[in-house]
C-alpha positions in Angstrom: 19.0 -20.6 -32.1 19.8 -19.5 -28.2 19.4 -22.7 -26.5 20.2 -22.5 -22.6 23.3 -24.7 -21.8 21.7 -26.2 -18.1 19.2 -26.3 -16.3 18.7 -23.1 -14.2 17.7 -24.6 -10.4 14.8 -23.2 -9.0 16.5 -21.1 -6.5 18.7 -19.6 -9.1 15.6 -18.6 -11.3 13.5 -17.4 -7.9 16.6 -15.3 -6.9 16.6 -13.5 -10.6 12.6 -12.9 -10.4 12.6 -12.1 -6.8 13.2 -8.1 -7.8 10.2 -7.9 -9.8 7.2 -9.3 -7.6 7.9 -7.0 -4.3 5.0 -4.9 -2.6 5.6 -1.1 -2.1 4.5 0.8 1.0 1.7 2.7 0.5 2.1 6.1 0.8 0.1 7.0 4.3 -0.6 10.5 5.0 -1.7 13.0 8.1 -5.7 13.8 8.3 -5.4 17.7 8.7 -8.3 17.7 11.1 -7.4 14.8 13.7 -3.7 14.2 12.9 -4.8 10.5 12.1 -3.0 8.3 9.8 -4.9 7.1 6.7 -4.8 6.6 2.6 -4.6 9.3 0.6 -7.7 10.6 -2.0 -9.5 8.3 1.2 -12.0 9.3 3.8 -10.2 9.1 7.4 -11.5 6.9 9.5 -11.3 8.3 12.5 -13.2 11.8 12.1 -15.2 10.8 9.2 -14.1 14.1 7.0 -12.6 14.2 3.6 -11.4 17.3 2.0 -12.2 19.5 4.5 -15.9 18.2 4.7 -17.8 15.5 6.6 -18.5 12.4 4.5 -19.2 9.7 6.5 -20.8 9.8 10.3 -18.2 8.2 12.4 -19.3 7.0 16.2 -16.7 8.5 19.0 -17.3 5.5 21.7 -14.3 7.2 24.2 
């Protein structure tokens, strides 16, 4: 049977599992009607339009 021969220390075993847990970036793309950055597949926030069309009614307080 593989036994392990010492105790692995807790920043030994951190640094091997430390490759596995990190967040990506999230891709962010242009809105093609305001130039805005937002999510894609999302609604953009800042002109309300998604796909070429107006989802969501967005208040311009400028």
């Amino acid at each position: 049977m593989a036994v392990p021969k010492g105790k692995v220390s807790k920043a030994r075993r951190d640094k091997r599992r430390s490759s596995h847990w990190k967040l990506e970036t999230p891709g962010i793309v242009a809105c093609p009607k305001c130039g805005a950055y937002h999510l894609p597949h999302r609604a953009c926030k800042a002109c309300g339009t998604y796909n070429g069309r107006t989802v969501i009614k967005v208040d311009t307080a400028e």
